[in-house]
C-alpha positions as CSV (number, residue, x, y, z in Angstrom):
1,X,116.9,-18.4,119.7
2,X,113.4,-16.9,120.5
3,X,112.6,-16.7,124.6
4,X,109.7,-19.6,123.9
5,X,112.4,-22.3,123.0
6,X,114.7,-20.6,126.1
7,X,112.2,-21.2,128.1
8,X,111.7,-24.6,127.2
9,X,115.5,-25.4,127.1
10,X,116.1,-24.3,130.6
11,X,112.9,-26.7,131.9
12,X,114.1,-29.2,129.8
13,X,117.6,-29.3,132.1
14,X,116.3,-28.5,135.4
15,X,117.8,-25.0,135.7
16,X,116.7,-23.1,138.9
17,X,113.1,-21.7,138.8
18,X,112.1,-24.2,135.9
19,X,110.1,-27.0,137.5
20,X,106.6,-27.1,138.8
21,X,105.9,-25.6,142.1
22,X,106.9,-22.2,144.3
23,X,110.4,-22.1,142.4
24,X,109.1,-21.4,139.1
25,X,107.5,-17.8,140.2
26,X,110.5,-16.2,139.0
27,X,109.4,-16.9,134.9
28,X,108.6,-13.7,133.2
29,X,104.7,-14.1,132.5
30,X,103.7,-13.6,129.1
31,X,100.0,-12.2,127.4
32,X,98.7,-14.5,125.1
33,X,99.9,-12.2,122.6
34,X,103.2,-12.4,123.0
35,X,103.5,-16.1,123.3
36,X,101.1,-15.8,120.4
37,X,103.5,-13.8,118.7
38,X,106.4,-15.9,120.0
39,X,105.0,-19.1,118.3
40,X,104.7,-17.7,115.4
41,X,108.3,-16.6,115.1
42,X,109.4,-19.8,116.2
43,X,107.2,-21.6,113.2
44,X,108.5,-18.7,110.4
45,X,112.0,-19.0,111.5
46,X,111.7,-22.6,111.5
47,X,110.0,-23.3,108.1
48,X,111.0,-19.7,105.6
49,X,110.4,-21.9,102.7
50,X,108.7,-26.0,102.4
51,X,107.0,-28.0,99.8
52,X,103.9,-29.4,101.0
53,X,101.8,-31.8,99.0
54,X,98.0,-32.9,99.6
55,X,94.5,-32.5,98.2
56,X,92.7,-29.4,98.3
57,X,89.7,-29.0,100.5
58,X,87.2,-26.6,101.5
59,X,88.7,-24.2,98.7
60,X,86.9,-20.5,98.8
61,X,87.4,-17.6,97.4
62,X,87.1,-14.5,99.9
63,X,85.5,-10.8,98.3
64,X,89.1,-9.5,99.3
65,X,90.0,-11.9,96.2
66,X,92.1,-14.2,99.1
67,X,92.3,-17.6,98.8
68,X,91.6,-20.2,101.7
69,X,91.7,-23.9,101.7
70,X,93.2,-26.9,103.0
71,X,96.0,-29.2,102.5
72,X,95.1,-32.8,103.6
73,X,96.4,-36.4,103.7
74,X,95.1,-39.5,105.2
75,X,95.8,-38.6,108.8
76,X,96.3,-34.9,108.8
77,X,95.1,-31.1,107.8
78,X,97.1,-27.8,107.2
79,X,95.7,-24.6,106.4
80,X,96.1,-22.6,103.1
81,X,95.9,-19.4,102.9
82,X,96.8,-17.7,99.1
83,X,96.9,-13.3,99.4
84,X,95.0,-11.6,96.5
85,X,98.2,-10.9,95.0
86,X,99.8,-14.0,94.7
87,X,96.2,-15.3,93.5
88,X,96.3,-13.5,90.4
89,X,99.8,-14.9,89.8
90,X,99.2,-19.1,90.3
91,X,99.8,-21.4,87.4
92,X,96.8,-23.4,88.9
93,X,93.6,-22.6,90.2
94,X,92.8,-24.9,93.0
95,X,89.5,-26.6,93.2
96,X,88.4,-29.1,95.8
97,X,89.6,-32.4,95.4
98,X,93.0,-31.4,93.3
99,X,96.3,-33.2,94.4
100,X,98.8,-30.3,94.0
101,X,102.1,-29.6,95.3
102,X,102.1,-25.7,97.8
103,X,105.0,-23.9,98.1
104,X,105.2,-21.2,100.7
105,X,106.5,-20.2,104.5
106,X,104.9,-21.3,107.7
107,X,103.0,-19.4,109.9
108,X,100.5,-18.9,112.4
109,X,97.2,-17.3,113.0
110,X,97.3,-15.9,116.1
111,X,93.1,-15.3,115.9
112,X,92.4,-18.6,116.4
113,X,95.7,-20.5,117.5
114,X,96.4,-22.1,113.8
115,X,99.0,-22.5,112.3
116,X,99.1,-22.4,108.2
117,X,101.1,-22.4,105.1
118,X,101.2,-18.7,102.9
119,X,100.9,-20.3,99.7
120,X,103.6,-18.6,97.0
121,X,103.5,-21.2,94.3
122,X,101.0,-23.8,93.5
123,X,101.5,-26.9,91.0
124,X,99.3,-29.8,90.1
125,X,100.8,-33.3,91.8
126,X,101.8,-35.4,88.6
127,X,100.5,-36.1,85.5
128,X,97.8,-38.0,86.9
129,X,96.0,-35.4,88.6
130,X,96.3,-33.3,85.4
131,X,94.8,-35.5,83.6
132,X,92.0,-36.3,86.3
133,X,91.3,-32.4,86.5
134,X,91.3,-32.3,82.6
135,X,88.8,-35.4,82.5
136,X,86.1,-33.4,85.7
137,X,86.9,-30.0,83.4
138,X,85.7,-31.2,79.8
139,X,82.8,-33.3,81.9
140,X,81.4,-29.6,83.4
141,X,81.9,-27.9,79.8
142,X,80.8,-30.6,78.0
143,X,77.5,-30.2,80.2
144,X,77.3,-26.5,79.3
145,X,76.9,-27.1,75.8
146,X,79.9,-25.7,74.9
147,X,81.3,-28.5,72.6
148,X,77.6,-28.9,70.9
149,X,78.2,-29.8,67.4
150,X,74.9,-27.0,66.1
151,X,77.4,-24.7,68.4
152,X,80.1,-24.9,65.3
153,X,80.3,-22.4,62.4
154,X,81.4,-23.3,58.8
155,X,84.7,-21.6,57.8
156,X,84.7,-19.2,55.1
157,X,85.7,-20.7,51.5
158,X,88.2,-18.3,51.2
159,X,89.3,-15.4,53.9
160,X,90.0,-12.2,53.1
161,X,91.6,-11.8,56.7
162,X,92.9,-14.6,58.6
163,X,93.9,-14.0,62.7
164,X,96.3,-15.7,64.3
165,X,97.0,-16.0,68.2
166,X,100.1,-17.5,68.9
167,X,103.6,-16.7,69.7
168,X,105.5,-14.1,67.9
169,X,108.8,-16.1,68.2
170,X,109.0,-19.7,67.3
171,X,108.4,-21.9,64.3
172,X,104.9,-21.8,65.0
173,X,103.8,-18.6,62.9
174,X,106.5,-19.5,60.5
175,X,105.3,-22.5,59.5
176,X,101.7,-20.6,59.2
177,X,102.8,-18.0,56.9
178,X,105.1,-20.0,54.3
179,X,102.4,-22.4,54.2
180,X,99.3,-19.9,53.3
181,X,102.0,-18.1,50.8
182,X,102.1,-21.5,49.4
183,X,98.7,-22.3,49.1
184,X,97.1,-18.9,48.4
185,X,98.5,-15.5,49.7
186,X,96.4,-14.0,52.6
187,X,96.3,-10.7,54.7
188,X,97.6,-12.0,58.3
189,X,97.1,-10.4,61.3
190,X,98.9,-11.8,64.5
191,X,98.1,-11.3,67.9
192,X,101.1,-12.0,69.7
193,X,100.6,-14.0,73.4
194,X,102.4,-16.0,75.5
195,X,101.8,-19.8,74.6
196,X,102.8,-21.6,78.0
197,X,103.4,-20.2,81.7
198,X,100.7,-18.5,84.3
199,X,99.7,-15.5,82.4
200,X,99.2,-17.6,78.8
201,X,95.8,-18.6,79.4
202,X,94.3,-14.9,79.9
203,X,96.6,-13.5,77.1
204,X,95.2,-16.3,74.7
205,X,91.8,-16.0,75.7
206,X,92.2,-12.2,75.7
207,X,93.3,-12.3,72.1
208,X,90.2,-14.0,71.0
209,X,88.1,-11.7,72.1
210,X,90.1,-8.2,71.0
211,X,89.6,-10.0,67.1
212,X,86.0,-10.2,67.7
213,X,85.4,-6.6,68.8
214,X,87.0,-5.4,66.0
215,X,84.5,-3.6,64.1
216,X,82.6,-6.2,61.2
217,X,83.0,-3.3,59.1
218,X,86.7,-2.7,57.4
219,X,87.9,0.6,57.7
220,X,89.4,2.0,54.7
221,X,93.1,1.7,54.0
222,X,95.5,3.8,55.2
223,X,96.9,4.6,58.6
224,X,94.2,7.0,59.7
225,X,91.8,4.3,60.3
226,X,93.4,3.4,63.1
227,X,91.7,0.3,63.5
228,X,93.4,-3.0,61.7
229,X,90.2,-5.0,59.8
230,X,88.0,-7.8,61.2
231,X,89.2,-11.4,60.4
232,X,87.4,-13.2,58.8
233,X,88.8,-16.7,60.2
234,X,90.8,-16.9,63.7
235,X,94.0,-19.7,64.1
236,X,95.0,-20.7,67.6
237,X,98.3,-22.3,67.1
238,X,100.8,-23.9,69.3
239,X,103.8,-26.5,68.9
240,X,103.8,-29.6,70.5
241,X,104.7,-29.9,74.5
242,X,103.7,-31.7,77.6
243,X,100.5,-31.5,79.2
244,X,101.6,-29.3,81.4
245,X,103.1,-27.0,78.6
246,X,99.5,-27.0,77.0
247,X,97.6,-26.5,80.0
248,X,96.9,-22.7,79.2
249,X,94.8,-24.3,76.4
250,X,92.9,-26.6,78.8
251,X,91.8,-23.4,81.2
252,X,87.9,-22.5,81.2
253,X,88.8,-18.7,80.0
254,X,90.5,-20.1,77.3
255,X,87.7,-22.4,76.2
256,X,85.1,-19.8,77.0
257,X,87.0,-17.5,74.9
258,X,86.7,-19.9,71.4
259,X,83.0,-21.3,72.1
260,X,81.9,-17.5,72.4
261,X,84.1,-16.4,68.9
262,X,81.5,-15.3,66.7
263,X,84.6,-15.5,64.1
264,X,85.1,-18.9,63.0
265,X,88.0,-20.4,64.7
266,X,90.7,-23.2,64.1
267,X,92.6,-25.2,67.0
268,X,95.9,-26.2,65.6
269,X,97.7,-26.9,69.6
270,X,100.2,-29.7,69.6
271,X,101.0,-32.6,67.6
272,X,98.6,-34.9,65.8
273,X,98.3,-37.2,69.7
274,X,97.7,-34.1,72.0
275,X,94.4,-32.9,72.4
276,X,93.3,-29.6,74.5
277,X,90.1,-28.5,75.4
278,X,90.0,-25.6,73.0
279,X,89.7,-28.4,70.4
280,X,86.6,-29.4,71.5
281,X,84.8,-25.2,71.5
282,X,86.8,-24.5,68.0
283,X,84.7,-24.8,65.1
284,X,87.3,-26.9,63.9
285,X,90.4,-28.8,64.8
286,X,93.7,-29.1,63.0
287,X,96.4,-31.8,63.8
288,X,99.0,-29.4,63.7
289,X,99.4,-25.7,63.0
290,X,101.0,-26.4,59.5
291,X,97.1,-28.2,59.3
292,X,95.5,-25.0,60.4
293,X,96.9,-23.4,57.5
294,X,96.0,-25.6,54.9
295,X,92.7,-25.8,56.2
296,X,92.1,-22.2,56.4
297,X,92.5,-21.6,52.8
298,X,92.0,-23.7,49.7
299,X,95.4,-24.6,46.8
300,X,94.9,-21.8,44.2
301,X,96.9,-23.5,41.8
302,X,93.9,-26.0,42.2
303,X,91.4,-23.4,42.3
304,X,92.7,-22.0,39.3
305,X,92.3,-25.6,37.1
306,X,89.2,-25.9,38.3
307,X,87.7,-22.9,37.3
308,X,89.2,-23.5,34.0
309,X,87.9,-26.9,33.5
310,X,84.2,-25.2,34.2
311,X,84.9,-22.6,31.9
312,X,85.8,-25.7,29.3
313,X,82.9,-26.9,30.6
314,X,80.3,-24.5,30.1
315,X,81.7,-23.4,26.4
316,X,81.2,-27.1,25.4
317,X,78.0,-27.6,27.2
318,X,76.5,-24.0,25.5
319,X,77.5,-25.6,21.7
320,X,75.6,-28.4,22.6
321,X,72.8,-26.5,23.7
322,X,72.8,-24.0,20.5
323,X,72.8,-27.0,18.4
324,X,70.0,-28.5,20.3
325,X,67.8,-25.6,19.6
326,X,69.0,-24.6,16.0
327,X,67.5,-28.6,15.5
328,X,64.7,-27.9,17.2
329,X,64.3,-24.1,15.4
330,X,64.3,-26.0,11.9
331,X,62.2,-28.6,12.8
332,X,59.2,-26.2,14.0
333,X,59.9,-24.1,10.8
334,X,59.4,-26.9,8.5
335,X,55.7,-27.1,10.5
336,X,54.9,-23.6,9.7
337,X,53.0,-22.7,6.6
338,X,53.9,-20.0,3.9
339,X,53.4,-17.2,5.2
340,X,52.3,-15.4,2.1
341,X,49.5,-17.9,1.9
342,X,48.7,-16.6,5.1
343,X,48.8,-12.6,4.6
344,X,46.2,-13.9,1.4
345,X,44.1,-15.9,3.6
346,X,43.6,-13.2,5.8
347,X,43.5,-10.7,3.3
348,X,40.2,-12.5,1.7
349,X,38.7,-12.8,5.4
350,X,39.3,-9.2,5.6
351,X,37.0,-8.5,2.0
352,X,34.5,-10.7,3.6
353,X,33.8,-8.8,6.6
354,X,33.8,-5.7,5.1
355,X,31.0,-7.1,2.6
356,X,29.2,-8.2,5.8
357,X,29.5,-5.1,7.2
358,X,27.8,-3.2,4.9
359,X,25.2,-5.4,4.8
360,X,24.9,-5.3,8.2
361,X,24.3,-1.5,8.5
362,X,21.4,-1.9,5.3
363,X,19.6,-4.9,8.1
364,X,20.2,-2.2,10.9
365,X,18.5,0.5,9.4
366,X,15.7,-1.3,8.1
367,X,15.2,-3.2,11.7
368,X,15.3,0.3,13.4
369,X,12.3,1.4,10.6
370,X,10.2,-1.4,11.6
371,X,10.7,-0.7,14.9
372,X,9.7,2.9,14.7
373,X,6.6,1.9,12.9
374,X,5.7,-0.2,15.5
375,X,6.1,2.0,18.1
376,X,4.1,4.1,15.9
377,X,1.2,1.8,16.0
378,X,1.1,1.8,19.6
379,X,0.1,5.5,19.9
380,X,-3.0,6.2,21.1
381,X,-5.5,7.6,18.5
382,X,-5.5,11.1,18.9
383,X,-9.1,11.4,20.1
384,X,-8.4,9.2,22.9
385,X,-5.7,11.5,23.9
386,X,-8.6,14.5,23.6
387,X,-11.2,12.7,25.6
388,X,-8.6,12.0,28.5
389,X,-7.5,15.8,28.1
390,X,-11.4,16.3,28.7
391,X,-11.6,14.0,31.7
392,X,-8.8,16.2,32.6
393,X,-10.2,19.5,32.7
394,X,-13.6,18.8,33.8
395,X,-13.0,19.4,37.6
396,X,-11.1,22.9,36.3
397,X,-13.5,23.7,34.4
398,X,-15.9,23.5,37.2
399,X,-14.2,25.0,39.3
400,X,-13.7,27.5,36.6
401,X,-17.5,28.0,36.0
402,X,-18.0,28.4,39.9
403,X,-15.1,31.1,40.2
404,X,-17.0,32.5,37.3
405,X,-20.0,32.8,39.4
406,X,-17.7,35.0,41.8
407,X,-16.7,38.5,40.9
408,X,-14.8,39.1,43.5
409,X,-12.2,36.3,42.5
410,X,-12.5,36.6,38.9
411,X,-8.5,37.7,38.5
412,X,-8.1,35.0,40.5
413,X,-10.5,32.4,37.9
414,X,-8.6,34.1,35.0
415,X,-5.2,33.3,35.8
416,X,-6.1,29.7,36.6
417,X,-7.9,29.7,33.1
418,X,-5.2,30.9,31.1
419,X,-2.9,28.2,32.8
420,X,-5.0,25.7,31.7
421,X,-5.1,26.9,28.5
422,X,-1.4,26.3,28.7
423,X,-2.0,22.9,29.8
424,X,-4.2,22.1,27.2
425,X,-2.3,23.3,24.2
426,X,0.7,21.3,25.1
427,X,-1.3,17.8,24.9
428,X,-3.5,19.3,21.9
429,X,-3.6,16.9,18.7
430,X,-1.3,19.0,16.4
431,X,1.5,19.3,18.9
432,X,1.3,15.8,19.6
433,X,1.9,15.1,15.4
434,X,4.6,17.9,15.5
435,X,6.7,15.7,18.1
436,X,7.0,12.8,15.6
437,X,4.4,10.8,16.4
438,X,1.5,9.6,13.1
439,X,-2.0,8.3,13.1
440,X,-3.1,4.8,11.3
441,X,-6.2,5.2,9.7
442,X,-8.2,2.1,8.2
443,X,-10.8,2.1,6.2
444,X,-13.1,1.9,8.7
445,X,-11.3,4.8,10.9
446,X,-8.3,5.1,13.1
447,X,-6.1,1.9,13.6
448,X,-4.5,1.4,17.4
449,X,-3.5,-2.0,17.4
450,X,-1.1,-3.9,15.3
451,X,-3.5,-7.0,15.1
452,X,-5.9,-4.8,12.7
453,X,-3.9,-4.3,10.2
454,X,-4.4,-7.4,7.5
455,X,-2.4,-8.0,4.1
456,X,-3.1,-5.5,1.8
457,X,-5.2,-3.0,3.8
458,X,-5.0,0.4,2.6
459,X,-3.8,2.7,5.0
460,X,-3.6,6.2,6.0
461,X,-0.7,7.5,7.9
462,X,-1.2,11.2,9.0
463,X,1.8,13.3,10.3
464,X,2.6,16.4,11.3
465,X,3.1,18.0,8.1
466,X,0.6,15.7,5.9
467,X,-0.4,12.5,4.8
468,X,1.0,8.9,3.0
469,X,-0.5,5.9,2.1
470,X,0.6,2.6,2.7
471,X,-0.5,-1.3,2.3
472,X,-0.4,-3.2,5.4
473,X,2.2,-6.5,5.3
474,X,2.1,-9.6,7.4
475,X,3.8,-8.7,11.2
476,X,2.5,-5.5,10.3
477,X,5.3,-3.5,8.5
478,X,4.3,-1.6,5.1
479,X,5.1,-3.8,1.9
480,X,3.9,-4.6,-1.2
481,X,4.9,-2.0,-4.2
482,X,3.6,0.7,-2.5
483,X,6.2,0.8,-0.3
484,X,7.3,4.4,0.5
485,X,5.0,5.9,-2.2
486,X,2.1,8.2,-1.4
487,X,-1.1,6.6,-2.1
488,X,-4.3,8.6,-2.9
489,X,-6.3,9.6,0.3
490,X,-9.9,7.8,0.2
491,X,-12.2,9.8,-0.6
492,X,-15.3,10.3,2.4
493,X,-18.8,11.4,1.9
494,X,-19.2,13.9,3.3
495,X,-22.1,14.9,6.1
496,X,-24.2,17.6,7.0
497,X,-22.4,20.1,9.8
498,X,-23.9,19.7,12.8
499,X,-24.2,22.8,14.4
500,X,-22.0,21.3,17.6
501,X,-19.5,20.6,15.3
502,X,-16.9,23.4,15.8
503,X,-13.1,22.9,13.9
504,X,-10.2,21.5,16.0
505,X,-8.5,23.3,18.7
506,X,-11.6,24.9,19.9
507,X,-12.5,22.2,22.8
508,X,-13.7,25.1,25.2
C-alpha cells in the first residue's frame, strides 16, 4: 500500500495524530513532489491496464512525433497522451471528433497535477464510427480532386507487364494468375504486402510507388540488369472482409498512393458490395480480383477470331475492289482512240511544222534585209556628216591658225594638229562607207529620207567598195526585176573644175 492511502486509512479511523488540530504535527510532511510522485503510483498501480472509450478532441501532433488529445463524454474529459513510438504503431489515426475505443495505463502528470491515460492501442468505436470517418474522409478527397473522372487513365489494350500488390499467400494472387493464363499469358510481377493489420496501409501504398520508379525504360534480359521491368498496368487486389479488414484500403496514403500512379491502375478489394476508397483514385474498379484480371487483359482465343475474320475481311473486300477497277480500266480503254492513229496524227503535225519552219527562216531573213535597208536610208548623207566635221574643227582650226602665229608654241600647235588630223580621218566619208553604211542617190542627188523614194525611181546605192542600182518599191524596199541586179550608173555632165574644187580627203 503506498504511504498516501496509509495516510488516509489511519485518518479515516481516528488513529492518534490523524485529526485536525496540534495532534496531527507528528505526520511526516511531504514536497509536492513526493505526494506528486505518490499519486501517481497510487493511479499506475491502480489502473496498469483499462479500456476507455470517448470522442477525440483537441488531437495534435507534437514535432517530437507525440500524440496529445482528449477522451471525452457527455459529462467528463481525460487526457491522452500517445509516445512517438507507439504512434507509428496505431491501427487508427485519431482525428477530432472520432469515437474510438484507448487502451493504455493510467497516470499522472506531475507538471500540471493531471492525470491521463498512455495510450498503447487505439480502435475505432463500432461500425458506425467507421463508416462516419469513411463518409468525412471520401468528402475531404473527393474535394481535392482526387476521384476527378479527367484524373483517370485508359488501360493499355494489352500489357506487356502487369504488377500486382497483394498478398503473397492466399487465393487472391491465385485466382489472378490462372485467370490471365487463361485469357492470355502475361509477365507478372508481384509485390508482396500485407493486406489487413496497422502496417498494411503503408506497405500497400509503398508498393505503388516502388512500381512507378521503376525505370520506363526495360532493361535488357538477364540478371545483370538488376532492375525487374516497368509494368505497364498495376492490380490492387484483396478478398473480401469486414470494413474493418479493408480499412488499410480506406487510408489517405493508400489513396494518395493510386491517384498519383502514373501507371494505370485497377482496384479489385472485396466482393462485388464492398467498396474502398482506392476504388474511387484507381483508374478503374473491378468487382473482384478474378474481375481485375479479366479486365486487365483481353480473351486471345477471341483476339485471335477476330483478327481472322479481318483478314477474311480485307481479302474479300480487296477482290471487290480489283474488280471495281479492272471495270472501270476497261471502260476508259474502250474511250481511248487507236493509238497508231495517233503516232500518225502527230506524225503529220510534225511534217507541217517543219514546212513552216523553213519558211519561217526565208520571212526572217528577208524581214531582217528590209530592215537593214531602212536603217540604211536613215544615214545621214555623207556631206552632211563633212559639214558637221567642219563646224567641228573650226574653233581648232582657229586656234590652230593663232598657235600658228606663235613660234614659240609651234611644237605645241603641231601636236594638237596632228591629233585632229586623227579626229578627222576617223569621221572622213570613206571610213564611214567602209563600216557598212551606203549612200542613196536619186536622180536629183542624194536621197535621206524614205518618203523620197517613189515607185520605180532609179537609184544609186554607193558602198564601200562600189556601186548598185536599184528601183525604188512602195514602203520603200527595192523591187521590181531589178531586184539585186546592178543597174548602169547615170551618166552626169560633166562641169568645168573650179579651181576651189580639190578631190576628197583634202578638207584642210
Amino acid at each position: 500500500m503506498s504511504d498516501f492511502s496509509k495516510t488516509e486509512n489511519d485518518s479515516r479511523h481516528g488513529e492518534p495524530g490523524s485529526g485536525p488540530g496540534p495532534g496531527g504535527a507528528n505526520l511526516p510532511v511531504l514536497s509536492v513532489s513526493e505526494m506528486s510522485q505518490a499519486i501517481k503510483r497510487a493511479l499506475e498501480g491502480s489502473f496498469e491496464f483499462v479500456r476507455v472509450r470517448g470522442e477525440v478532441s483537441g488531437f495534435k501532433r507534437a514535432a517530437s512525433g507525440h500524440l496529445y488529445f482528449s477522451l471525452k463524454d457527455a459529462s467528463a474529459v481525460l487526457d491522452a497522451v500517445c509516445w512517438r513510438g507507439t504512434a507509428g504503431r496505431l491501427g487508427v489515426a485519431p482525428e477530432d471528433g472520432m469515437e474510438v475505443i484507448a487502451s493504455g495505463r493510467i497516470t499522472a502528470y506531475p507538471g500540471r497535477s493531471r492525470y491521463q491515460i498512455v495510450i498503447e492501442r487505439l480502435e475505432l468505436a463500432g461500425e458506425g464510427a467507421l463508416l462516419k470517418l469513411l463518409e468525412e474522409r471520401k468528402r475531404k478527397l473527393a474535394a481535392e480532386g482526387l476521384f476527378a473522372e479527367e484524373r483517370k487513365r485508359a488501360l493499355p489494350y494489352l500489357p506487356e507487364v502487369i504488377g500486382v500488390v497483394t498478398s503473397p499467400t492466399g487465393a487472391v494472387i491465385r485466382d489472378i494468375l490462372h485467370r490471365l493464363a487463361d485469357r492470355f499469358p502475361r509477365h507478372v510481377l508481384v509485390w508482396p504486402v500485407l493486406v489487413q493489420g496497422e502496417a498494411a496501409a503503408e506497405q500497400i501504398a509503398a508498393a505503388i510507388r516502388g512500381f512507378n520508379r521503376l525505370p520506363a525504360e526495360r532493361p535488357e534480359a538477364g540478371p545483370e540488369s538488376g532492375l525487374p521491368p516497368r509494368p505497364d498496368l498495376l492490380i490492387v487486389a484483396r478478398g473480401g472482409g469486414s470494413l474493418e479488414d479493408l480499412w488499410a484500403f480506406n487510408e489517405e496514403v493508400v489513396v494518395r498512393a493510386a491517384a498519383e500512379s502514373e501507371i494505370p491502375l485497377i482496384s479489385g478489394v472485396g466482393h462485388e458490395t464492398d467498396t474502398t476508397l482506392i476504388d474511387f483514385a484507381a483508374d478503374l474498379r473491378a468487382p473482384t480480383p478474378t474481375a481485375a484480371a479479366e479486365l486487365a487483359v483481353p480473351v486471345r482465343r477471341e483476339l485471335l477470331d477476330q483478327v481472322q475474320e479481318a483478314e477474311r475481311r480485307m481479302g474479300a473486300a480487296s477482290q471487290r475492289l480489283m474488280a471495281e477497277r479492272r471495270v472501270r480500266v476497261e471502260g476508259l480503254g474502250r474511250g481511248l482512240p487507236d493509238p497508231w492513229r495517233l503516232l500518225e496524227e502527230i506524225s503529220q503535225r510534225l511534217d507541217d511544222r517543219a514546212e513552216r519552219l523553213v519558211n519561217a527562216a526565208a520571212n526572217l531573213v528577208a524581214r531582217r534585209r528590209g530592215r537593214v535597208a531602212e536603217l540604211a536610208a536613215a544615214l545621214p548623207h555623207p556631206r552632211q556628216q563633212l559639214g558637221l566635221a567642219r563646224e567641228r574643227l573650226a574653233a581648232p582650226a582657229a586656234r590652230l591658225a593663232a598657235l600658228l602665229d606663235k613660234p614659240p608654241a609651234l611644237g605645241d600647235a603641231a601636236g594638237a594638229l596632228a591629233a585632229l588630223a586623227r579626229v578627222l580621218e576617223s569621221v572622213s566619208y570613206e571610213n564611214v562607207l567602209k563600216r557598212g553604211f551606203a549612200v542613196v542617190h536619186g536622180p536629183a542627188g542624194p536621197i535621206a529620207r524614205a518618203a523620197q523614194v517613189t515607185p520605180g525611181l532609179a537609184l544609186d546605192i554607193e558602198f564601200g567598195d562600189g556601186r548598185a542600182g536599184a528601183v525604188g518599191a512602195p514602203g520603200g524596199a527595192p523591187g521590181g526585176a531589178g531586184r539585186g541586179a546592178a543597174v548602169p550608173k547615170p551618166k552626169k555632165p560633166k562641169r568645168a573644175k573650179r579651181p576651189g574644187d580639190e578631190p576628197q580627203g583634202t578638207l584642210l
